[in-house]
C-alpha beads as a LAMMPS data file, in Angstrom:
LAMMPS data file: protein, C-alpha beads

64 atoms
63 bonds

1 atom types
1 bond types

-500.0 500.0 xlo xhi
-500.0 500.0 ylo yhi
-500.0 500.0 zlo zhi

Masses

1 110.0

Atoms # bond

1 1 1 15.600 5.994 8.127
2 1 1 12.696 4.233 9.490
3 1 1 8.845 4.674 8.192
4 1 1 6.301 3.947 10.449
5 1 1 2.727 2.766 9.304
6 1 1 -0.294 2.724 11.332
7 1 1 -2.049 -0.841 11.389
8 1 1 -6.036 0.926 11.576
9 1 1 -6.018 4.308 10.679
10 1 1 -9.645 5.609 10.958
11 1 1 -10.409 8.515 8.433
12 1 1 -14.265 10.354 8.661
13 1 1 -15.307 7.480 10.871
14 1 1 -13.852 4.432 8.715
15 1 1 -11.106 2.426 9.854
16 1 1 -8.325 1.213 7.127
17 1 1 -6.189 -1.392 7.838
18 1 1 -3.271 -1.644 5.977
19 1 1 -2.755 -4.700 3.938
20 1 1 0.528 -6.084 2.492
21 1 1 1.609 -7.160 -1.090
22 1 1 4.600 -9.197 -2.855
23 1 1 5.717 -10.108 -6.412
24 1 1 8.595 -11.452 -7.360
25 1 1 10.826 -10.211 -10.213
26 1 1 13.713 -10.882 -11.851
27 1 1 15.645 -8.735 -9.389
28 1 1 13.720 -10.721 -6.440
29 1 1 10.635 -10.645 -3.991
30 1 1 9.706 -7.197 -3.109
31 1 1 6.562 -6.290 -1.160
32 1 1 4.509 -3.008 -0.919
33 1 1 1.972 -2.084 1.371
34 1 1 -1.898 -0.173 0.979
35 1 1 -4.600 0.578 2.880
36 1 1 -8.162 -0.807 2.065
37 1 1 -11.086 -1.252 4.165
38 1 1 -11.840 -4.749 3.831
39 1 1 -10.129 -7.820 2.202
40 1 1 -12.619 -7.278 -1.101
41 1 1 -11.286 -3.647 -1.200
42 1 1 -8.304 -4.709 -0.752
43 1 1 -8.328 -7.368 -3.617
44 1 1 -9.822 -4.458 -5.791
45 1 1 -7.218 -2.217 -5.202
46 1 1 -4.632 -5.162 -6.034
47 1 1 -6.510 -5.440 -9.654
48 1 1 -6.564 -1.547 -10.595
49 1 1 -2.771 -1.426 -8.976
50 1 1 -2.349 -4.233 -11.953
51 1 1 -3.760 -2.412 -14.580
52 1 1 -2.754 0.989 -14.491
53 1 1 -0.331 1.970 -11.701
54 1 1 3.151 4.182 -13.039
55 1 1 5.577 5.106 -10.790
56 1 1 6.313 8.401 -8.996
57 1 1 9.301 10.252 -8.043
58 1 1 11.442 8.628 -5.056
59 1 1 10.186 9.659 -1.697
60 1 1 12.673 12.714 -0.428
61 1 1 11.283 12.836 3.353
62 1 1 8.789 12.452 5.403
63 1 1 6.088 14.791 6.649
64 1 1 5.175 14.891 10.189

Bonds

1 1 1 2
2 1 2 3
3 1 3 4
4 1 4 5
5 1 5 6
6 1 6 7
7 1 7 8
8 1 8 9
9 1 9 10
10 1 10 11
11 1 11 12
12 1 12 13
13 1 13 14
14 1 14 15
15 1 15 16
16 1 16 17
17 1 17 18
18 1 18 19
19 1 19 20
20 1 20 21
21 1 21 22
22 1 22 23
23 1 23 24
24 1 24 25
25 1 25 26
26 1 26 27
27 1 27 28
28 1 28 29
29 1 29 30
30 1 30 31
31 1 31 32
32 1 32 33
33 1 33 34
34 1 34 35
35 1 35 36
36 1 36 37
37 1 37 38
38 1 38 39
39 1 39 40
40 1 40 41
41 1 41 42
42 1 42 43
43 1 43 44
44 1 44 45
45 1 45 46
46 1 46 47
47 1 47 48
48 1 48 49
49 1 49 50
50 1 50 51
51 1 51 52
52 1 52 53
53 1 53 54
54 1 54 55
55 1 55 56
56 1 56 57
57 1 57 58
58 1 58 59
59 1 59 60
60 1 60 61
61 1 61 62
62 1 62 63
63 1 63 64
């Protein structure tokens, strides 16, 4: 299965664009993606992501 991610998604007039991430881990690089609406957003989503992110259940589908 295949997700597909728009690039500029514009939401109540604001364009996102969707910005990618990597770390490396023991395991081996892994990457993630967000949107943000400019490269500071971006960089201050990065930081809260950092400090207090937990992780959810596993994605089951995909809602059209």
């Amino acid at each position: 299965m295949s997700l597909s991610l728009n690039l500029s998604p514009v939401v109540a007039g604001i364009t996102w664009r969707l910005y990618p991430i990597e770390f490396n881990t023991v395991d081996g690089k892994f990457s993630a993606y967000f949107y943000a609406v400019s490269d500071e957003h971006a960089q201050a989503l990065l930081d809260d992501l950092k400090g207090n992110a937990v992780v959810g259940s596993p994605i089951e589908g995909v809602v059209q």
